[in-house]
N, C-alpha and C positions, 0 to 999 in steps of 0.2 A: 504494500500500500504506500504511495506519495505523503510525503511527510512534509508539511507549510512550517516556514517559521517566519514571522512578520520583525520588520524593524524599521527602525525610524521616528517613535514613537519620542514625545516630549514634552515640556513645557513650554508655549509660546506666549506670547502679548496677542489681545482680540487685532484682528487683521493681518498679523503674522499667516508665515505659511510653513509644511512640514511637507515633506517628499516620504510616504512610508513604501517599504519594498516587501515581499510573499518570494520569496526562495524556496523552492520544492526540492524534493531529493531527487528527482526524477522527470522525464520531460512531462511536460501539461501542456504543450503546443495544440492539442488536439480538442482538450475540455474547454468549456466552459465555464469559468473563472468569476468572482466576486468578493467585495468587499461592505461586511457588513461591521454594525457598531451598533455596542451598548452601555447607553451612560445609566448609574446608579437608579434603581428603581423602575425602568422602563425596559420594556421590552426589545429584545435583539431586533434592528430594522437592516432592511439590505438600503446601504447606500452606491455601489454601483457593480454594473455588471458590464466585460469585457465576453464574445464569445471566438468563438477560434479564427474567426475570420477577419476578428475587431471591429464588428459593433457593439456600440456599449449603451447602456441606458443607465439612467440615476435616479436616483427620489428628487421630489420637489425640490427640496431643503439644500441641496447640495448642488442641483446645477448652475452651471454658470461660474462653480468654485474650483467645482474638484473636477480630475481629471484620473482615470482606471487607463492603463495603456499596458501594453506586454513586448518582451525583449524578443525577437525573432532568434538571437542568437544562445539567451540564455534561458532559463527554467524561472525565468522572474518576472512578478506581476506586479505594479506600479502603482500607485496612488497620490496623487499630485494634490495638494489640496494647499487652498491659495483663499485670502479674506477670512479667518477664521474666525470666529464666532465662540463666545461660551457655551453655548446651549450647541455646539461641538463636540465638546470633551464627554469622552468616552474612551470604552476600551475596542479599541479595532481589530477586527478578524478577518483572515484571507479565509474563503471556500471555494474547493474545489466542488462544484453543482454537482457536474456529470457523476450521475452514479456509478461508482457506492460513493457520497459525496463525504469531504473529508475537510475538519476545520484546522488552522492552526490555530495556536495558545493564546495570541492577542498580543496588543500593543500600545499601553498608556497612551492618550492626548489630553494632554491638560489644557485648558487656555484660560490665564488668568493673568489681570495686570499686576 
């Protein structure tokens, strides 16, 4: 089974921005790939999704900020996120969709002045 580990995770100022990366053990070039988050008390949301061909889709709340992209050369999936916002911060998770779907650990984003 492909094994996700996310990074990039941090502390910013609101309108800051943070680059997180999803490194799999293995390729994922073929799946269909996503990045969801869950801040304290609310439920896990998908904030975007890359599929093998690279279209992507986003929730509401995040387009226009964040950007999901994938490295042709490596096993790595991308998350650009740019303007941040408090009502941001959460803990970030890479999923692999395609069944049997597989999460990694997560990845602190704090955003606070």
């Amino acid at each position: 089974q492909v094994q996700l580990v996310e990074s990039g995770g941090g502390l910013v100022q609101p309108g800051g921005s943070l680059r997180l990366a999803c490194a799999a053990s293995g390729r994922i070039s073929e799946f269909y790939m996503g990045w969801y988050r869950q801040a304290p008390g609310k439920q896990r949301e998908m904030v975007a999704t890359i599929t093998s061909s690279g279209s992507t889709m986003y929730a509401d709340s995040v387009k226009g900020r964040f950007t999901i992209s994938r490295s042709s050369g490596e096993n790595t999936v991308y998350l650009q996120m740019n303007g941040l916002k408090p009502e941001d911060a959460a803990v970030y998770y890479c999923k692999k969709i395609t069944n049997p779907s597989v999460w990694g650990q997560g990845t602190q984003v704090t955003v606070s002045s």
